[in-house]
NUZAFI-642036 format. One record per residue (C-alpha): residue number from 1; residue in one letter; chain; x, y, z. Coordinates in Angstrom, 2 decimals, always signed. Layout:
BEGIN
{resi->NUM | resn->A | chain->A | c1->X | c2->Y | c3->Z};
...
***
This chain:
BEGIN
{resi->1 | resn->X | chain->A | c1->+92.49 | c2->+109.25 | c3->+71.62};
{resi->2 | resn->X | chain->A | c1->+90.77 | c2->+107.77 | c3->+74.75};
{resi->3 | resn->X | chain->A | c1->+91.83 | c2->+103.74 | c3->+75.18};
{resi->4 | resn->X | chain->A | c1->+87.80 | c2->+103.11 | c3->+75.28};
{resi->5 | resn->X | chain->A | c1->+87.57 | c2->+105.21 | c3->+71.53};
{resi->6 | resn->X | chain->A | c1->+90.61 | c2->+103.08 | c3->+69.87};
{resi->7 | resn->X | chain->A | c1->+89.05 | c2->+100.48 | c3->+67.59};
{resi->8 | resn->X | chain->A | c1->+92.96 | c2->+98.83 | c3->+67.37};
{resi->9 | resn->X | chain->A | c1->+96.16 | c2->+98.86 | c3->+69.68};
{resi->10 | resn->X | chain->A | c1->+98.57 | c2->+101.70 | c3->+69.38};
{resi->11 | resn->X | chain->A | c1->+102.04 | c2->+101.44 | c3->+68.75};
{resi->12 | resn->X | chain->A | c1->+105.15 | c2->+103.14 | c3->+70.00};
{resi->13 | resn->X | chain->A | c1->+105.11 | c2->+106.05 | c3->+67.95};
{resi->14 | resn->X | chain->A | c1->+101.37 | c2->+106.11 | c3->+69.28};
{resi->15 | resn->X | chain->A | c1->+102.67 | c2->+106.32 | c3->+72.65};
{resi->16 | resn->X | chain->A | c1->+105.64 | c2->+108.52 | c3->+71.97};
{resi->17 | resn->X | chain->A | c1->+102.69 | c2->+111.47 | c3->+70.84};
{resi->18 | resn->X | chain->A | c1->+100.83 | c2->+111.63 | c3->+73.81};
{resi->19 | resn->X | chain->A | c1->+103.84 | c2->+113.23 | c3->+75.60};
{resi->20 | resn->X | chain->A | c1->+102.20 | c2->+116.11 | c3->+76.85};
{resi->21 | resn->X | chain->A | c1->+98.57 | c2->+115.20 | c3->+76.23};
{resi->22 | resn->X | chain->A | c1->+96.15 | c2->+112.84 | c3->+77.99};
{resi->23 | resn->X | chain->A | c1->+97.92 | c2->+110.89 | c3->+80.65};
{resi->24 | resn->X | chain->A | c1->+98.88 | c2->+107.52 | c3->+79.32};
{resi->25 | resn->X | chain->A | c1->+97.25 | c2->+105.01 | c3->+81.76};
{resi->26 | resn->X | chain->A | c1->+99.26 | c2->+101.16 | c3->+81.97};
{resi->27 | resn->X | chain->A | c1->+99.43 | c2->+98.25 | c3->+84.49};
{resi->28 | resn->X | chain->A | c1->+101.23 | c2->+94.85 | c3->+84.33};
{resi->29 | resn->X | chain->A | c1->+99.24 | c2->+91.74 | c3->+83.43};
{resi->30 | resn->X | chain->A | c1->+100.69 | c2->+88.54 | c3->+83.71};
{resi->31 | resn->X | chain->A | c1->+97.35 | c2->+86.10 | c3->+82.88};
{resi->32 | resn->X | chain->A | c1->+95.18 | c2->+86.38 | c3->+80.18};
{resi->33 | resn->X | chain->A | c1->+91.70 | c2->+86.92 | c3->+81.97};
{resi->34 | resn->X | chain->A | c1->+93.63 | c2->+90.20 | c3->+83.70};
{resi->35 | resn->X | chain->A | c1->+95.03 | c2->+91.44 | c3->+80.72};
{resi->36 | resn->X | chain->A | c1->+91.11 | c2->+90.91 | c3->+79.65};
{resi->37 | resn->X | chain->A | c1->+90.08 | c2->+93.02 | c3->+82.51};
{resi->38 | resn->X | chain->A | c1->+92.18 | c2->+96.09 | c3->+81.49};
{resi->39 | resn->X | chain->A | c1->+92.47 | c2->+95.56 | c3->+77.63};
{resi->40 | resn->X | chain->A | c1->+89.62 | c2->+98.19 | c3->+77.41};
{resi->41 | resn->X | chain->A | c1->+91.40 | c2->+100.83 | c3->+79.80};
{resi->42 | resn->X | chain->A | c1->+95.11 | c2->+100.98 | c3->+79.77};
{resi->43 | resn->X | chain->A | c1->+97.07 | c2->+102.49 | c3->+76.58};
{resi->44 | resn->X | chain->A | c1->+99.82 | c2->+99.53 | c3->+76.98};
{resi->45 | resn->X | chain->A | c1->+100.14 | c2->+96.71 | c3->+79.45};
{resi->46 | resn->X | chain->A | c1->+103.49 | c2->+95.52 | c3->+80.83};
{resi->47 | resn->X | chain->A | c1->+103.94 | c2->+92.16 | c3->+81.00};
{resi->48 | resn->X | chain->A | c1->+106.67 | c2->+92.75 | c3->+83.52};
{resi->49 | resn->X | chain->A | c1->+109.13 | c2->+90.68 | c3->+85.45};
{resi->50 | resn->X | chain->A | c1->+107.36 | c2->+91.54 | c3->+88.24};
{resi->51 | resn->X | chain->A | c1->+105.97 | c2->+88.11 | c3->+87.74};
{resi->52 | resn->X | chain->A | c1->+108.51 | c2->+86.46 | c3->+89.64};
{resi->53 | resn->X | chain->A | c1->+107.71 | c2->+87.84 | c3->+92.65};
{resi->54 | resn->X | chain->A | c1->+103.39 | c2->+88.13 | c3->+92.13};
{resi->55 | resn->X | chain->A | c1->+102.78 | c2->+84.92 | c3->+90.77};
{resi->56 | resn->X | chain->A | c1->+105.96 | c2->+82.85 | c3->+91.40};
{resi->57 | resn->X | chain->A | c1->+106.79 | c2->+83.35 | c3->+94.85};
{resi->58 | resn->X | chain->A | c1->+110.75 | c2->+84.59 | c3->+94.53};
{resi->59 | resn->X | chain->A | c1->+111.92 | c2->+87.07 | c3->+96.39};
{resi->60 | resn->X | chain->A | c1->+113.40 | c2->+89.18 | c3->+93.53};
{resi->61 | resn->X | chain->A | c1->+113.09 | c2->+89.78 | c3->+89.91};
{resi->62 | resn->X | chain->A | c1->+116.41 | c2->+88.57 | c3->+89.42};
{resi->63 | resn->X | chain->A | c1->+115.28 | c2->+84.99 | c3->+88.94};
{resi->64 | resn->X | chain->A | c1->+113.18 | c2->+85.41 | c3->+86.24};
{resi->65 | resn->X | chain->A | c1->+114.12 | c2->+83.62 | c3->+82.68};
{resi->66 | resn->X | chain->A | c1->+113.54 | c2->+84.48 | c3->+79.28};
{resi->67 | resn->X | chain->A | c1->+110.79 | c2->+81.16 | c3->+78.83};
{resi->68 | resn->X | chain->A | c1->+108.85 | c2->+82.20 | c3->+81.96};
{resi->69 | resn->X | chain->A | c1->+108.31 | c2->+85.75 | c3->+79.97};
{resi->70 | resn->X | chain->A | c1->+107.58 | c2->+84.46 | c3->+77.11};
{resi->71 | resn->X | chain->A | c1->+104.96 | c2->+81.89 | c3->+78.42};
{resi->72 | resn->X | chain->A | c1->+103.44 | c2->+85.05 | c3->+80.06};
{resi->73 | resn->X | chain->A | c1->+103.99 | c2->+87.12 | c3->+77.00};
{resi->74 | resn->X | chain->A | c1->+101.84 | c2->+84.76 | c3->+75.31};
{resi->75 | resn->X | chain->A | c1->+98.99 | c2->+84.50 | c3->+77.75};
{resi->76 | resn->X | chain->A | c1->+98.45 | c2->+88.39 | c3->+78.39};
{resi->77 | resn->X | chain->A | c1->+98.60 | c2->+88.93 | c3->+74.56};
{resi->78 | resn->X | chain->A | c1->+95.28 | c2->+86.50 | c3->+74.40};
{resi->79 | resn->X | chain->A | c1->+93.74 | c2->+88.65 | c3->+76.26};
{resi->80 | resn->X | chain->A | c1->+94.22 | c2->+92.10 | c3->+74.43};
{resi->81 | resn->X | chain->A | c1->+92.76 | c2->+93.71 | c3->+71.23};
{resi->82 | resn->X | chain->A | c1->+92.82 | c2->+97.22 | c3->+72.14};
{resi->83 | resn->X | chain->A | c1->+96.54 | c2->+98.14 | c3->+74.38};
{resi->84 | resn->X | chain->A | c1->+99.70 | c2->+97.65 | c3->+73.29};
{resi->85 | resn->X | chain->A | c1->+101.47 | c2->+94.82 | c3->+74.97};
{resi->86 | resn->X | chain->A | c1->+105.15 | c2->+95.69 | c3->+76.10};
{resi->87 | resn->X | chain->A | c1->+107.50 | c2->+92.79 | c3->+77.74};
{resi->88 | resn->X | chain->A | c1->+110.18 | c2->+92.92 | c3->+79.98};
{resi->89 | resn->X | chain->A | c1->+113.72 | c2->+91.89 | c3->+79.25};
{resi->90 | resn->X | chain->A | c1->+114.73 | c2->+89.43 | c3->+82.30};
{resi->91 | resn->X | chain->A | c1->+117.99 | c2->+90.02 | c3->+84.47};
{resi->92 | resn->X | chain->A | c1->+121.05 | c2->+88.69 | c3->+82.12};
{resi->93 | resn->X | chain->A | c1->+118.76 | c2->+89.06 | c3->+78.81};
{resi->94 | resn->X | chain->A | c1->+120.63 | c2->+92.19 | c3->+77.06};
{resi->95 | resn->X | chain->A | c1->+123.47 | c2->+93.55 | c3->+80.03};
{resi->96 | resn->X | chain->A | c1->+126.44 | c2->+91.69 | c3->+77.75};
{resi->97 | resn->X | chain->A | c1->+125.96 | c2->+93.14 | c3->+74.71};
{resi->98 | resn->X | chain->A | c1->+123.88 | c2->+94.86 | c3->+72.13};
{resi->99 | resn->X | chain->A | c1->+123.80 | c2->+92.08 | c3->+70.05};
{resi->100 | resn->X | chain->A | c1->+123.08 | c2->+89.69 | c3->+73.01};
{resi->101 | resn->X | chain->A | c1->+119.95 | c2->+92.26 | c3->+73.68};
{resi->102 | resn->X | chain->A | c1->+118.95 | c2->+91.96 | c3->+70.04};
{resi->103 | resn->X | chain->A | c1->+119.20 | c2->+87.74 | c3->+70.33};
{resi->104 | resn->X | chain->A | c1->+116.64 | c2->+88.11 | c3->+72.96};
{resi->105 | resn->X | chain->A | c1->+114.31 | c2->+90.93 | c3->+72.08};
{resi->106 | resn->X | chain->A | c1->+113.64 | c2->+89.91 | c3->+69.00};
{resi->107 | resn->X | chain->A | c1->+112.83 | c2->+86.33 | c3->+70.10};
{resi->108 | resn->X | chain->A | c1->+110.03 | c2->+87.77 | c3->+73.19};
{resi->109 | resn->X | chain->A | c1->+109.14 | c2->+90.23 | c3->+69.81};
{resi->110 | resn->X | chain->A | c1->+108.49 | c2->+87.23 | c3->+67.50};
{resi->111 | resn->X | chain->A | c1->+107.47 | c2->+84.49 | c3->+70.39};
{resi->112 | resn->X | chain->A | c1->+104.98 | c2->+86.52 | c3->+72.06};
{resi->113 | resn->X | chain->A | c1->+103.41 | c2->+88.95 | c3->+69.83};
{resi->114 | resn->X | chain->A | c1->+104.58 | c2->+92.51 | c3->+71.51};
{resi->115 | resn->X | chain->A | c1->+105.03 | c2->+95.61 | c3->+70.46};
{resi->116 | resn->X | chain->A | c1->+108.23 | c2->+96.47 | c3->+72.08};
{resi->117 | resn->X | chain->A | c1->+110.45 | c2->+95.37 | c3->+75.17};
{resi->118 | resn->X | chain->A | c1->+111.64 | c2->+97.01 | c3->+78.13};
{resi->119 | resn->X | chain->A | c1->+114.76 | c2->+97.06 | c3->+79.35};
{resi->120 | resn->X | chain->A | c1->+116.39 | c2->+98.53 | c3->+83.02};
{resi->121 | resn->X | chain->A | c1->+119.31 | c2->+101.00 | c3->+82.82};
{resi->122 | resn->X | chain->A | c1->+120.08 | c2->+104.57 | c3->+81.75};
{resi->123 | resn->X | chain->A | c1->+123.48 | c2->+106.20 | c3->+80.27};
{resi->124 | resn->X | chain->A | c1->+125.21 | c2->+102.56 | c3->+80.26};
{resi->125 | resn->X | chain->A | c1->+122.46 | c2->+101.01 | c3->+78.06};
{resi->126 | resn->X | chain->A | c1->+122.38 | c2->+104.09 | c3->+75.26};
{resi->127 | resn->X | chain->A | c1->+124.78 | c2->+102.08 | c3->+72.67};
{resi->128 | resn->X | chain->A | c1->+122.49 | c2->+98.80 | c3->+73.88};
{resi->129 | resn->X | chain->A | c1->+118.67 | c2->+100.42 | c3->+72.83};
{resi->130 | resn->X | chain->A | c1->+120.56 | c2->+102.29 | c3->+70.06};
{resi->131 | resn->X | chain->A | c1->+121.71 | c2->+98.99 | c3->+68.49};
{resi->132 | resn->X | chain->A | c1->+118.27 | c2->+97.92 | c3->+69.23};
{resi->133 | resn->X | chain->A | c1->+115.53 | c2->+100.52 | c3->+67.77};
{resi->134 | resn->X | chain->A | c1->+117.95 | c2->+100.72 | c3->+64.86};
{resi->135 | resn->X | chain->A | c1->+117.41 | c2->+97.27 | c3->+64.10};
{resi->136 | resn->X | chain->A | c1->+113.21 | c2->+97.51 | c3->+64.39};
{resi->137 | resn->X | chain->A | c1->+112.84 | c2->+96.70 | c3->+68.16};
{resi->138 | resn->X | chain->A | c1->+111.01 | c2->+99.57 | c3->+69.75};
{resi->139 | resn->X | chain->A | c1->+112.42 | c2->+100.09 | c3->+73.65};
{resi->140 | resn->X | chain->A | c1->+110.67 | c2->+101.49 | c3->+76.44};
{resi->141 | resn->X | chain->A | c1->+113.71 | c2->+102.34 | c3->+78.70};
{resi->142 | resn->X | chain->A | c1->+113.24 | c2->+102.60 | c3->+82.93};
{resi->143 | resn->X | chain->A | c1->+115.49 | c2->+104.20 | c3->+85.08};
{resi->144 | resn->X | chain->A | c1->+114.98 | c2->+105.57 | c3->+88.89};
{resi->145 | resn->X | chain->A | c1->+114.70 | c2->+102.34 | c3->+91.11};
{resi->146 | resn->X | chain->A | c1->+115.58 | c2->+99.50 | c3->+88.26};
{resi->147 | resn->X | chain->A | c1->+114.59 | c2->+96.41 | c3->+90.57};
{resi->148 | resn->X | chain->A | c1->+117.43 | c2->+93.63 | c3->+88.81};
{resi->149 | resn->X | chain->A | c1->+120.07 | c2->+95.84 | c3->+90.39};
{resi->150 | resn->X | chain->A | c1->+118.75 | c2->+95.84 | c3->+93.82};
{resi->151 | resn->X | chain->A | c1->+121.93 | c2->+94.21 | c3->+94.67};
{resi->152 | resn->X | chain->A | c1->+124.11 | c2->+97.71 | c3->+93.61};
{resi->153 | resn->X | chain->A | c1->+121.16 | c2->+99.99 | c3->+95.02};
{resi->154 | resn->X | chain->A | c1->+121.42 | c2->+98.34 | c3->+98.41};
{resi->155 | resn->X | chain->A | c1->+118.04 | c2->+97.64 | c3->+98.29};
{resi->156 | resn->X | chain->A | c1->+114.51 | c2->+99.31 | c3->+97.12};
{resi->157 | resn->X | chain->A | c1->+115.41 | c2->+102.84 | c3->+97.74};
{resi->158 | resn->X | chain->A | c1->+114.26 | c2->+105.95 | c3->+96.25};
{resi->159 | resn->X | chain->A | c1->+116.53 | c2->+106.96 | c3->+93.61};
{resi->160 | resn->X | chain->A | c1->+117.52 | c2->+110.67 | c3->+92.44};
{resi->161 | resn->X | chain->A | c1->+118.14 | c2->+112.19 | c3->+95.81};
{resi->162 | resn->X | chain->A | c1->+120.63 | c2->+115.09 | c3->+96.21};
{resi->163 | resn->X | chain->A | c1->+123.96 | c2->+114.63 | c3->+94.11};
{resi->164 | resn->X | chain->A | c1->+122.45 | c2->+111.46 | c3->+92.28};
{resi->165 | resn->X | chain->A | c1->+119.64 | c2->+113.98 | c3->+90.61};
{resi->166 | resn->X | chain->A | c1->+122.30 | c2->+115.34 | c3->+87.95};
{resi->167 | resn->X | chain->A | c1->+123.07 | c2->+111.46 | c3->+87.00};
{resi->168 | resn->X | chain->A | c1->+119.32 | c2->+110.38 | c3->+86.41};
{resi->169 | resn->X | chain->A | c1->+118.59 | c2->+113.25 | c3->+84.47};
{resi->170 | resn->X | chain->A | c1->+121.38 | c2->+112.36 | c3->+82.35};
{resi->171 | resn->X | chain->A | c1->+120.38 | c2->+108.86 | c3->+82.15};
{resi->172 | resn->X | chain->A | c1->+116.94 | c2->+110.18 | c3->+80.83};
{resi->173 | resn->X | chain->A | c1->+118.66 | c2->+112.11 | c3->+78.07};
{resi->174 | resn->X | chain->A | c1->+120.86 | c2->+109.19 | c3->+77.29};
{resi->175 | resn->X | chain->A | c1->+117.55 | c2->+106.89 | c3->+76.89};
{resi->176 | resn->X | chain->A | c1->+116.36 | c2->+109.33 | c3->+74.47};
{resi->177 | resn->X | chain->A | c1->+119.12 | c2->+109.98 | c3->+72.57};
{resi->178 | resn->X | chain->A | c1->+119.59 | c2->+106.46 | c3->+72.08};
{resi->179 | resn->X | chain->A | c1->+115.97 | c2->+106.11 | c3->+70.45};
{resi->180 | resn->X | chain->A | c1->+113.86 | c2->+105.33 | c3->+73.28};
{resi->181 | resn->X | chain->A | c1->+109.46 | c2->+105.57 | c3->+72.68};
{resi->182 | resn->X | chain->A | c1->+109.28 | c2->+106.19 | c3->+76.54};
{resi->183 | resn->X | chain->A | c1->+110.93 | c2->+105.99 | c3->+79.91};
{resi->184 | resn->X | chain->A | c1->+109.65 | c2->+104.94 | c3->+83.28};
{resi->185 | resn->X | chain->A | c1->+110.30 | c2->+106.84 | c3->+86.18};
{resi->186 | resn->X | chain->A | c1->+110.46 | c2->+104.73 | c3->+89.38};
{resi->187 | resn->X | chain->A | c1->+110.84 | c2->+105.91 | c3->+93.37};
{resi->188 | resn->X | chain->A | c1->+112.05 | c2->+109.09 | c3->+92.44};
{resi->189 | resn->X | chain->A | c1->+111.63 | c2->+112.39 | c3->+94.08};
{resi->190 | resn->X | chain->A | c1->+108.50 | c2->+114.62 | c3->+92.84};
{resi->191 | resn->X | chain->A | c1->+110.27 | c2->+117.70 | c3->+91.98};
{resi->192 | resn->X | chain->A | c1->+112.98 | c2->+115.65 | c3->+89.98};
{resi->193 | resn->X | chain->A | c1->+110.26 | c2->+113.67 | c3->+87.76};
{resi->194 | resn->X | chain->A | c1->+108.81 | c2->+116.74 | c3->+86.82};
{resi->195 | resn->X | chain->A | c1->+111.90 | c2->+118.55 | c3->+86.02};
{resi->196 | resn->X | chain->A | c1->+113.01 | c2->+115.36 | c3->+83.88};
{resi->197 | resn->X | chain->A | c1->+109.59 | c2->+115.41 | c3->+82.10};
{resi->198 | resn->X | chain->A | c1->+109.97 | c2->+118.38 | c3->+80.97};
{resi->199 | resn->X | chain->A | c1->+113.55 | c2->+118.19 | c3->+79.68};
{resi->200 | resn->X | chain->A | c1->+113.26 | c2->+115.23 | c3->+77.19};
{resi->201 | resn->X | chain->A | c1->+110.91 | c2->+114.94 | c3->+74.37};
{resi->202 | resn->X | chain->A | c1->+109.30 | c2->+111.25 | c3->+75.19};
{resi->203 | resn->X | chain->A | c1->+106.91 | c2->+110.35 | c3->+78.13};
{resi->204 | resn->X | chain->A | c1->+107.68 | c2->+109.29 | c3->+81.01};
{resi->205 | resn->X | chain->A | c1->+105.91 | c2->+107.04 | c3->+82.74};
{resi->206 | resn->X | chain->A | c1->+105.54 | c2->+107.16 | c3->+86.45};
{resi->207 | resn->X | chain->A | c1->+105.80 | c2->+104.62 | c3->+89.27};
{resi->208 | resn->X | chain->A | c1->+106.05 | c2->+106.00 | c3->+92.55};
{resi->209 | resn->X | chain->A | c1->+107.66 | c2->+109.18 | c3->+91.40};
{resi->210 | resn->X | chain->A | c1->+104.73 | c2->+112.31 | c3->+90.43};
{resi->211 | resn->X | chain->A | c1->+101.08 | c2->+112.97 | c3->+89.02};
{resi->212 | resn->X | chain->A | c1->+103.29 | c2->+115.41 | c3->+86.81};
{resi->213 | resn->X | chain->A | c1->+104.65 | c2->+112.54 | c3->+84.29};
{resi->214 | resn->X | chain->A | c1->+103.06 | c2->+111.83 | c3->+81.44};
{resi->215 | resn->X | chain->A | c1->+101.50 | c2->+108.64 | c3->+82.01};
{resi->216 | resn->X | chain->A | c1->+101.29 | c2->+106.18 | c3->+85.54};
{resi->217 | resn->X | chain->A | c1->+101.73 | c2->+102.57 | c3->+85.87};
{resi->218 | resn->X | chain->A | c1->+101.32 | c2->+99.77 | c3->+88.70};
{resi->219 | resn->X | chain->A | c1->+101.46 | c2->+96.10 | c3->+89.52};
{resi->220 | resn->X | chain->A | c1->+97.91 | c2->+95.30 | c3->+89.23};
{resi->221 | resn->X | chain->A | c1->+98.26 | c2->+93.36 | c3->+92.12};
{resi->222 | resn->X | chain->A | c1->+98.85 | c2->+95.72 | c3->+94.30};
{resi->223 | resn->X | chain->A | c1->+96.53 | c2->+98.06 | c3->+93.23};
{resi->224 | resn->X | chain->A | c1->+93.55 | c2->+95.68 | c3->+93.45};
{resi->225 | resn->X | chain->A | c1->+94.66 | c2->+94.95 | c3->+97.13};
{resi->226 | resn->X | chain->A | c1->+95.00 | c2->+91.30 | c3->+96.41};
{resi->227 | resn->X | chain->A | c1->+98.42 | c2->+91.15 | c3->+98.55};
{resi->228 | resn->X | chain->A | c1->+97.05 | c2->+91.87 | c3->+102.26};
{resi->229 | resn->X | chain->A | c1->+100.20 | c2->+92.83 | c3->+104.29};
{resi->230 | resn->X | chain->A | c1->+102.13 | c2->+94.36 | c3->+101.13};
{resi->231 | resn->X | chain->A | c1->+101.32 | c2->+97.98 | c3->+100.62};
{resi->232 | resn->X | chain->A | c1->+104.13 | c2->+100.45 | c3->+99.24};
{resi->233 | resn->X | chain->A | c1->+104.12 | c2->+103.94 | c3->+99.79};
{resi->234 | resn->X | chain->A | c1->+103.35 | c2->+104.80 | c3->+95.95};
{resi->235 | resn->X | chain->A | c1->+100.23 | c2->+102.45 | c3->+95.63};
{resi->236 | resn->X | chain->A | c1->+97.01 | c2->+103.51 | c3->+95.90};
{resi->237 | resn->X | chain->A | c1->+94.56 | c2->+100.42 | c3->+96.53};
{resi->238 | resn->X | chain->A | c1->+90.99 | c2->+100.62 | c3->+94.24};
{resi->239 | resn->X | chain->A | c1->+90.12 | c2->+97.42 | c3->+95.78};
{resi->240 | resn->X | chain->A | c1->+90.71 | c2->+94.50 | c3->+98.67};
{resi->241 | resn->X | chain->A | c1->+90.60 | c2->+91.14 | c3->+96.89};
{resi->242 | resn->X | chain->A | c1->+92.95 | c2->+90.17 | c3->+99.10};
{resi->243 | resn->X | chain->A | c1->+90.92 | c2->+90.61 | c3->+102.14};
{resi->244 | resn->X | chain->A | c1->+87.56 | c2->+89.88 | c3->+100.11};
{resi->245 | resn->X | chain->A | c1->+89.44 | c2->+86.69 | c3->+98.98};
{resi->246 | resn->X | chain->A | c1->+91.14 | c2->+85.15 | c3->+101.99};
{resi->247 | resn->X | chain->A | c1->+86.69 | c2->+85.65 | c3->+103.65};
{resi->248 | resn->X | chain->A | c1->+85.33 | c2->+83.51 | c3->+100.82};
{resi->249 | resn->X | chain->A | c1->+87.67 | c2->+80.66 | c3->+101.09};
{resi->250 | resn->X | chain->A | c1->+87.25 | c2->+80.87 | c3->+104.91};
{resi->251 | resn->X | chain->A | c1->+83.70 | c2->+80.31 | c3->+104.48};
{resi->252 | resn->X | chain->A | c1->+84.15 | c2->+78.00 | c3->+101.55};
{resi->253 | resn->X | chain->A | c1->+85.88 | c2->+76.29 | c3->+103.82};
{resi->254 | resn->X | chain->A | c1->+83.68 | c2->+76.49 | c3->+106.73};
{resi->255 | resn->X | chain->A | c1->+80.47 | c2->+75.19 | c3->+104.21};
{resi->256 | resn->X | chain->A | c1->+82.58 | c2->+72.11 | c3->+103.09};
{resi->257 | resn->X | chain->A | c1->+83.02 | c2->+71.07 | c3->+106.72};
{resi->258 | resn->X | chain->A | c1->+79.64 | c2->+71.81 | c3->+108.20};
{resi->259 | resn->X | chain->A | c1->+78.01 | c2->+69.79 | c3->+105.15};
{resi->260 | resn->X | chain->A | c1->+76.45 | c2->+73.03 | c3->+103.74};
{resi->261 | resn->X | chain->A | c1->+77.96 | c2->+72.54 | c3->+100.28};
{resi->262 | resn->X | chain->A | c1->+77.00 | c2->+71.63 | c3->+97.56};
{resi->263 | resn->X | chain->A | c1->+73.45 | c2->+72.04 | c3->+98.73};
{resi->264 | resn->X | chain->A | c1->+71.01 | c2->+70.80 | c3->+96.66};
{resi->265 | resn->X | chain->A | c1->+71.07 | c2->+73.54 | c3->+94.00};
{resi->266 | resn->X | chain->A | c1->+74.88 | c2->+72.33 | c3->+93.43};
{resi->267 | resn->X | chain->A | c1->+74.36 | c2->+68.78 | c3->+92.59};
{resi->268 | resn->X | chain->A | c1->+72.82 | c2->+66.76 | c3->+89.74};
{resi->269 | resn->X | chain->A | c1->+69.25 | c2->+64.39 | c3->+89.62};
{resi->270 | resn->X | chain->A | c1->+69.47 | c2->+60.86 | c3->+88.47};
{resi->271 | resn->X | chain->A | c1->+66.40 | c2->+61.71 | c3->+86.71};
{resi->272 | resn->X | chain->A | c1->+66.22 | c2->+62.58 | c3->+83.22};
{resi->273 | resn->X | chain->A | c1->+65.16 | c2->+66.16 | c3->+82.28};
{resi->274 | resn->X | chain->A | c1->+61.12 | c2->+66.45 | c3->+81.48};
{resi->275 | resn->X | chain->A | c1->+62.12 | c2->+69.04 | c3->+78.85};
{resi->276 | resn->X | chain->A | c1->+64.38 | c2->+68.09 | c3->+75.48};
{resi->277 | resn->X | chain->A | c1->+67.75 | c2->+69.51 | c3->+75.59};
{resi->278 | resn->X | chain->A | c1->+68.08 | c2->+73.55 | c3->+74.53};
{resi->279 | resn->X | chain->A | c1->+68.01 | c2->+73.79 | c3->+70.73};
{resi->280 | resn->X | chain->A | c1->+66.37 | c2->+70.46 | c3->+70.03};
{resi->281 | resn->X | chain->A | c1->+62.25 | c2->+69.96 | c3->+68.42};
***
């Protein structure tokens, strides 16, 4: 079912059967008029800890906190009747222990409205999102490039290349096993993404890895251009706020100092109306 036909959100299980259907179509949202923009569009929207670095200025994920998803969490989920909302776990959320990751699941589960959480990690999480779905948290898992451990990765690097291949298609099965609804796929080679789609029964959800997986996601930001020097390989740019932005404040800017707004359109009368007000007799 198309995401414009649904008269309510879907839930994991929803997302789990369209493995091999209609690509499943997400983006992160982080505000509620955004999440407004898509709600119509995208089967779920990741609130993701992405955030840190689009709307907070840091120069990883790493810094995020539990409250600053949450207060996100909250404001995206105003903003959607028809997609599934799914929220990050931050860096140091769930990595101690399964019942650490179950503390703080179900608290962005019961604080913020969402469907399910997603967590970073493959084979070394399986006991972690097996201790969760077990205990009613539904876990979309992501594997490939997970940004919190940029440190380990030595950086944003494509992930899955020569010998590493066999290990991320055994952290997919693990992630399934372990009761997973879905998996993203991110910076990893073409020809591996489609030969992990087709080994494990859930979707996977591609970010910068092939049109093959089941279902794509982006930063919203980046794919409406509104970062002007940013541009990673994987993103493909449907518009240039950024650009289209950065001209109207220059001229904004330019009216306010020329005296050319407000005009006279802008400002207010001291004179009463001749008419009575809208909706009076």
């Amino acid at each position: 079912m198309s995401a414009t036909a649904r008269k309510t959100a879907p839930m994991p299980d929803d997302i789990r059967a369209m493995k091999g259907g209609t690509p499943i179509v997400s983006l992160t949202a982080y505000t509620t008029p955004m999440a407004q923009m898509m709600d119509a569009h995208c089967d779920f929207v990741l609130v993701g800890d992405s955030v840190g670095m689009v709307l907070h200025g840091l120069p990883s994920t790493l810094g995020v906190t539990m409250d600053m998803m949450i207060l996100h969490g909250r404001a995206v989920a105003r903003g959607l009747a028809k997609s599934m909302m799914v929220v990050d776990m931050p860096f140091g959320s769930y990595e101690e222990s399964p019942e650490q990751a179950f503390r703080n699941a179900s608290r962005i589960m019961g604080e913020t409205g969402a469907a399910a959480v997603k967590l970073e990690g493959g084979a070394h999480m399986e006991d972690t999102i097996a201790f969760l779905t077990a205990r009613g948290v539904p876990v979309m898992a992501h594997i490939g490039l997970t940004p919190q451990s940029i440190n380990t990765l030595g950086g944003y690097k494509v992930q899955g290349r020569g010998d590493a291949a066999k290990q991320l298609t055994e952290d997919a099965k693990a992630v399934t096993r372990a009761g997973a609804f879905s998996v993203v796929l991110e910076k990893v080679p073409e020809v591996l993404a489609d030969a992990i789609t087709a080994k494990i029964t859930i979707p996977t959800i591609g970010i910068g890895a092939s049109v093959g997986c089941d279902g794509q996601i982006l930063v919203v930001d980046d794919m409406l251009g509104l970062f002007t020097a940013f541009k990673p390989k994987f993103v493909k740019r449907y518009a240039r706020l950024g650009d289209d932005g950065e001209a109207a404040i220059a001229a904004y800017a330019a009216d306010v100092r020329a005296r050319k707004f407000p005009a006279l359109e802008h400002v207010f009368s001291d004179k009463l109306p001749d008419t009575k007000p809208e909706g009076k007799q």
